[in-house]
C-alpha positions, 0 to 999 in steps of 0.5 A: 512648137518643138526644138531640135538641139544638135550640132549634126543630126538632123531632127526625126521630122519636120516637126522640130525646129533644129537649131545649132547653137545654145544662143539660138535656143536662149532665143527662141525660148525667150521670144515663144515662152509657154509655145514650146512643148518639146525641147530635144537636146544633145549635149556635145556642141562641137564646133558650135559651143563657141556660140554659148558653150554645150547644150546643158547651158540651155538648162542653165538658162531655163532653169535661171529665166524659166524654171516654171514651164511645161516643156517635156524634155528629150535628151538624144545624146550619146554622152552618158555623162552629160545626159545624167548632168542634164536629167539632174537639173530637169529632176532638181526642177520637177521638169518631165523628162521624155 
């Protein structure tokens, strides 16, 4: 399984499953733990960071439930911050990053 995080862009395929809110990530990382493979991440939520806030808290979240995983994740985000914010914590966790 694979997530599509963004607030505006659609996924590259039919592959990803896209989700718009942090919440609805939390969620189906809890209901498929060990299923996905691929996590695709902005950073920048936009209107939907009231649902959970920015995309980094997805990180937070897995890396406070499920700091051991498998996934391989991706960042598409065009925030140069907050894609070194984002590798800092999957490099602190020893997570692949695509």
């Amino acid at each position: 399984m694979k997530l599509w995080v963004d607030d505006v862009r659609r996924p590259p395929s039919e592959d990803y499953y896209w989700l718009h809110t942090t919440i609805e990530a939390q969620r189906m990382v809890e209901a498929f733990t060990g299923e996905i493979e691929e996590i695709n991440l902005d950073h920048d939520a936009g209107d939907y960071k009231v649902y959970g806030g920015d995309y980094i808290k997805i990180l937070d979240y897995i890396e406070a439930h499920y700091p051991e995983n498998n996934i391989v994740f991706v960042f598409h985000t065009m925030n140069p911050v907050g894609r070194c914010n984002m590798q800092a914590i999957c490099e602190r966790n020893g997570w692949r990053i695509d």
